[in-house]
N, C-alpha and C positions, 0 to 999 in steps of 0.2 A: 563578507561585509554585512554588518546592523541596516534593519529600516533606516535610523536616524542618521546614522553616518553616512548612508549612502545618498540620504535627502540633502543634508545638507551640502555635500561636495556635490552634487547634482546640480542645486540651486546658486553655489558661491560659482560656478562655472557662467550660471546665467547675468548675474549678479555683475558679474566681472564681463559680459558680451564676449566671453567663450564659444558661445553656441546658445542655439536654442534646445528647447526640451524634447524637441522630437528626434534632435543629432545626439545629443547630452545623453538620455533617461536609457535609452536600449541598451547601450556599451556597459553601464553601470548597473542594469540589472540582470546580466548574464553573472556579475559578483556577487548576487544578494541569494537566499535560500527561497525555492519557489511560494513556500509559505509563505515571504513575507513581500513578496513582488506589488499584491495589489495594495500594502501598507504606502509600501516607499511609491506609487502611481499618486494615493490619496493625498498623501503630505504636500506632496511636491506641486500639484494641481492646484491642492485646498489652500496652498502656501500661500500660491503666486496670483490666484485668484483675488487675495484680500492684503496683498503686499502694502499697498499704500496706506491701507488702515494699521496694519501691524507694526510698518514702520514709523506709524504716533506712537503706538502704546510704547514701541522701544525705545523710544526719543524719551518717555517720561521715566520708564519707569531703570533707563543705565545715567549715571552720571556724567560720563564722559563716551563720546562716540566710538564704535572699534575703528580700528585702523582697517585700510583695505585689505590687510594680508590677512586677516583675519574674518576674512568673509566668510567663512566656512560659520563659527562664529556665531555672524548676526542672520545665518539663515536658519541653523541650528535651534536659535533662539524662536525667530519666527515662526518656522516650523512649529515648538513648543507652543507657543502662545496659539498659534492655529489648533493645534488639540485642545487645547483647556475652551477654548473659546467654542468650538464647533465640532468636536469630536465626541464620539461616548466612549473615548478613554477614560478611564478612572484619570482622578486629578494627580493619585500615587505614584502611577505609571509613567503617567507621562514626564512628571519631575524626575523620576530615580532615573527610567530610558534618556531622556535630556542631559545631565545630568553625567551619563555611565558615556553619552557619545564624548565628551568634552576627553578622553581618554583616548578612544579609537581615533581621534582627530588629532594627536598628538599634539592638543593644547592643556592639559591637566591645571594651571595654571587659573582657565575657565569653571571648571568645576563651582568653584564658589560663588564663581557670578552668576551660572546658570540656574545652583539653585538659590540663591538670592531673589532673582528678576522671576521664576515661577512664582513661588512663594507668596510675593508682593505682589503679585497682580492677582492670584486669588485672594487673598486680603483686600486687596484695591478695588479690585475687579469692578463693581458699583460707582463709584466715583471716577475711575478714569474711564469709563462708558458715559458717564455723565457730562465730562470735562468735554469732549469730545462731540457731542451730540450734535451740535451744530458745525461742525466745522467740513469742508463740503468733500475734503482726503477724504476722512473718515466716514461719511455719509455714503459716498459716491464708492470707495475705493478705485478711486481713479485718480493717474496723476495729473496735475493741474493743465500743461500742456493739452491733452487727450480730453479731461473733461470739458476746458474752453473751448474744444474745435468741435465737440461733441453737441454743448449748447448754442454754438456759433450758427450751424448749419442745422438743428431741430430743436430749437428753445421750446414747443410742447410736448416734444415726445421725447427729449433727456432725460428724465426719470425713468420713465419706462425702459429706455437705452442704458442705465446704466445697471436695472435690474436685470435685464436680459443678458448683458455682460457677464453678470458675477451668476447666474443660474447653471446648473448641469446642462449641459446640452443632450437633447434626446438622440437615441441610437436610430438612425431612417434606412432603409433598405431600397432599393429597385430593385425590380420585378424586370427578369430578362426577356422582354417579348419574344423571345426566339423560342421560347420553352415551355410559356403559357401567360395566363394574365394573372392581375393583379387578387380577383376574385377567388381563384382558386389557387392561389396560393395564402390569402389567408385564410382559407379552410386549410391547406397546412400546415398554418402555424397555430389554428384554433386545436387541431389532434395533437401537434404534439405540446398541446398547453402551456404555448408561450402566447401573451396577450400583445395586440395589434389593432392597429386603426390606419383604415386611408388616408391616405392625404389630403388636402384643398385642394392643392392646384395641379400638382402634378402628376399624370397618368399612370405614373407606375412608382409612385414613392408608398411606402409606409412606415409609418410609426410605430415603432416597439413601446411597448409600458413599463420594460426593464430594458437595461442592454444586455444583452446575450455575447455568449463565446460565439465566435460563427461556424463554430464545430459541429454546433447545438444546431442550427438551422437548417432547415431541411434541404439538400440538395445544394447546399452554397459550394461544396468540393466539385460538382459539377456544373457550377454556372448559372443555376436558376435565381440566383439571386446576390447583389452586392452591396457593401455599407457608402450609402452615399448619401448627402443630404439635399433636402428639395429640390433650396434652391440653384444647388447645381444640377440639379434632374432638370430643370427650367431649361436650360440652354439651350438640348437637343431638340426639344420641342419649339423654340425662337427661331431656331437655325431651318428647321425643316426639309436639307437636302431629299432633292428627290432622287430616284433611279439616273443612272447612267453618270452622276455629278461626280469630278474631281476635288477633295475636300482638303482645309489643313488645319489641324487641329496646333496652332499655334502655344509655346511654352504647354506643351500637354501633361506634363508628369504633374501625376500617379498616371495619370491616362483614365479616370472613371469618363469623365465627357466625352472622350474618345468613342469607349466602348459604346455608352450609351448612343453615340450617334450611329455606329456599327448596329447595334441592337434595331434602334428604331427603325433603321433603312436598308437594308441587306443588301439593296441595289445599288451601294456608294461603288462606283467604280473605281476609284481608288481613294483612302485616306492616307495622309502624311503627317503623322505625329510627329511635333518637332519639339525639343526641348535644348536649352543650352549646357544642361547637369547629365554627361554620361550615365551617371549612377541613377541619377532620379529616370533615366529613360528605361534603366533596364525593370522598375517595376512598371513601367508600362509594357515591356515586352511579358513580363508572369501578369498583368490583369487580362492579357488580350491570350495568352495559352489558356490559364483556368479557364474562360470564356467562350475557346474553338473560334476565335476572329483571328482575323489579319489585317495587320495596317504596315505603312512605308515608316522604318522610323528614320529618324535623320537627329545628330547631334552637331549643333550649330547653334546661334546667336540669331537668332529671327530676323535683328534686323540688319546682318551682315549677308547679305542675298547671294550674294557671288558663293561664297560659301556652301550653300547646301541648294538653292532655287536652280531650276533646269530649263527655266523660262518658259514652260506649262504653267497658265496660266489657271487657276481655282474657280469652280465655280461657286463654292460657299468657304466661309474661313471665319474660323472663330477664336478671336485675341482675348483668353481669359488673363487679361493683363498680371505681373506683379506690382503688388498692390501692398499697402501697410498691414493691410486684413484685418480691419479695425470692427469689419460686419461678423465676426471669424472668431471675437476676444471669447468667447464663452469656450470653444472647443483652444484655443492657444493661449494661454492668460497670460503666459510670457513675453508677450505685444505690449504689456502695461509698464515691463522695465526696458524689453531691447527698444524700443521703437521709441525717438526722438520727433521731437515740434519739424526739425531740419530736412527730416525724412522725407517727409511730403510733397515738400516744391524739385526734391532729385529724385523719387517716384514718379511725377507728375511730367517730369522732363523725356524719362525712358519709356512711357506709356505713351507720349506723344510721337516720340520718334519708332517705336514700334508701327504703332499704327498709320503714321506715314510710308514706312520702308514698305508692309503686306499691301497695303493696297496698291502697289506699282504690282502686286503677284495678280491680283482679282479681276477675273474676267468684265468687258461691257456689261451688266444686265445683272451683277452676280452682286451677293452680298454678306456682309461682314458684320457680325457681328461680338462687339466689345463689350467686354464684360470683368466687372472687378468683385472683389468678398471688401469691396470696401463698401461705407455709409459717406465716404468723407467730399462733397462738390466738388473739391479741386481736384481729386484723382477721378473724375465723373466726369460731368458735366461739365465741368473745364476746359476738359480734355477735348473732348467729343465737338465741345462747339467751337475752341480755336481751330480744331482740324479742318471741319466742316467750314468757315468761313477763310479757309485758305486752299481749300479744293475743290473746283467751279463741278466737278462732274458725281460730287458727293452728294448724297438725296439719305435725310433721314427718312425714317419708314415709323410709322407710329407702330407702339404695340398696342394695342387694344386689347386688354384683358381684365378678368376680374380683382386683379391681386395687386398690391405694391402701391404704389404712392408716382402718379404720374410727374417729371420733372419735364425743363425744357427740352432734353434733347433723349430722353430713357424713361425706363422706369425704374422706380427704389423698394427693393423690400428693406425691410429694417427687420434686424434680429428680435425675434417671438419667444416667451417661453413654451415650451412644448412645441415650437412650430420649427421653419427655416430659417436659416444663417442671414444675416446681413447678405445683400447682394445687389449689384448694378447693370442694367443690359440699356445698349441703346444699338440701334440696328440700323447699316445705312448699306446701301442699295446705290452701286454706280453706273452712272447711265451710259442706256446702249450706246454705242458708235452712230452716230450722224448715217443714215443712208444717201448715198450719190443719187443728185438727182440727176433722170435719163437725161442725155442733150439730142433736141429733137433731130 
């Protein structure tokens, strides 16, 4: 199978809420020729990244809308139109490959419209960039939904939110304490002349200047280092387990926050990775071998307790809640078409009830902390604070640190260019048990 053909069946899958790009993209590039693997990554990425812009330009420049069945189609096109617009394709190329897919896609019928709609937008191209310029789709590439909830909740920092959206997300690393620090390990990235910078805030993150194969990294086959970014390096360091603590790393898969809390504490006496997706737990059983750790895994529903809970009682637990991932859109740009206005308040409902069911697990004294890759208040501080005003023995715990954007009940980072992901913590601490007072 073609780059272009395999983009656009890629994307008509997304298009049509088939799947996302991380179920979709893998299966459909074991068909394509290695050569052309990181072509059909860029298309499909670079597509869906500026979908809502591309879907004006396709609005002007087709007559009449495609039908759904022909979704392959209007992504084929998009896809096109994301070359001419942002690629250093030749303009050639990209019409005759557009063009040639209309065939492999057993629509030949398209051919003429394909190259029709190329054509006229390089002729156009100036004036429908014009026509457009104001219009906040096209400014934003964000759908209107998303960008109202976007300016709803940081009306000064939504520009900067929506360029941090549409940016390349940078490649970040942790540095495995177990094997050395952060310092000497970029003197080994400085020898084998890949370029790197520390982090802000978190003790073992860095930043690549490029993204790298992790083939290419020094020691990553043996655990000295994995691809994770900041602000999920944050957590381990929130959470802080010390020596001898029973821990549960709640909805854990991939399992990086796992490890990293493994990493940081050696002395966890036992961690309990829990996820509800069998499959997504089994790569946390390959991040915890590459690694040489051990955790408890368990495949169960978090907040179906009977289920997996053994009524040992946690002394730290960390609900990185599911969430819209709205802090997340730069590395999933497919957030921009799966993900509806409606999402939100039935997110908002199971992040509630999650974190009601774990804290019946949480020991007197012990603490939990909730955490989302959203930006959005309602799956936040929403949350956090109906819970917390309906459970008397609930104690937020301030963070106090240099980074993020302090809210009522947490703190917010907001997605950076060059920096971390969108991301949400707020940390609450339940109180010990009453001491019996003696009777004289």
């Amino acid at each position: 199978m073609k780059a272009r053909e395999a983009c656009a069946r890629i994307l008509a899958g997304v298009l049509r809420q088939e799947g996302s790009l991380n179920t979709l993209l893998p299966a459909a590039l074991e068909r394509v020729a290695a050569h052309e693997r990181a072509l059909v990554q860029e298309l499909c990425y670079g597509t869906l990244r500026w979908y809502p812009a591309l879907e004006l330009l396709l609005g002007a420049l087709i007559d009449r809308p495609l039908k759904a069945k022909d979704a392959e189609i209007t992504m084929l096109l998009a896809a096109g139109l994301y070359q001419l617009r942002d690629m250093r394709t030749p303009d050639h190329a990209a019409v005759n490959e557009t063009v040639s897919a209309c065939q492999a896609l057993k629509r030949p019928w398209a051919k003429g419209l394909a190259n029709g709609v190329m054509r006229r937008f390089l002729r156009e191209r100036d004036s429908l960039e014009a026509r457009f310029a104001t219009d906040p789709q096209f400014t934003s590439a964000h759908p209107a939904w998303l960008r109202k909830a976007l300016e709803d909740a940081w009306p000064g920092e939504a520009a900067a939110l929506f360029a941090a959206n549409n940016a390349r997300p940078p490649m970040t690393l942790r540095v495995n304490s177990r094997c050395g620090d952060r310092a000497g390990y970029l003197a080994q990235l400085a020898e084998a002349g890949i370029g790197a910078r520390a982090a802000a805030f978190a003790a073992t993150a860095i930043y690549l200047d490029e993204p790298q194969a992790v083939d290419l990294l020094p020691g990553f086959a043996a655990g000295a280092v994995s691809v994770q970014d900041e602000a999920a390096q944050l957590c381990a360091q929130l959470l802080a387990p010390a020596p001898g603590e029973r821990v549960l790393d709640a909805c854990s898969a991939p399992g990086g926050k796992a490890c990293h809390l493994l990493e940081r504490q050696p002395g966890i006496a036992e961690l309990v990775a829990l996820d509800v997706d069998g499959e997504r737990l089994g790569r946390v059983a390959d991040n915890l071998h590459r690694l040489g750790l051990s955790a408890t895994l368990r495949t169960a529903d978090a907040a179906a307790l009977s289920s997996w809970w053994d009524g040992r009682p946690f002394d730290r637990i960390l609900l990185d809640a599911p969430c819209s991932a709205s802090g997340v859109i730069r590395r999933h740009p497919d957030i921009k078409l799966l993900r509806q206005r409606d999402d939100i308040g039935r997110l908002a409902a199971t992040q509630g009830a999650l974190l009601a069911a774990l804290w019946a697990t949480l020991k007197p004294g012990g603490r939990l902390l909730y955490a989302t890759c959203s930006v959005l208040p309602a799956e936040n501080d929403a949350v956090v604070s109906d819970f917390s005003a309906r459970q008397p023995d609930a104690r937020l715990v301030a963070i106090d640190v240099p980074w993020g954007a302090a809210t009522a009940c947490g703190r917010q980072l907001l997605p950076t260019p060059g920096g971390p992901d969108g991301f949400y913590y707020a940390l609450l601490e339940k109180a010990p048990l009453e001491q019996e007072t003696e009777q004289p």
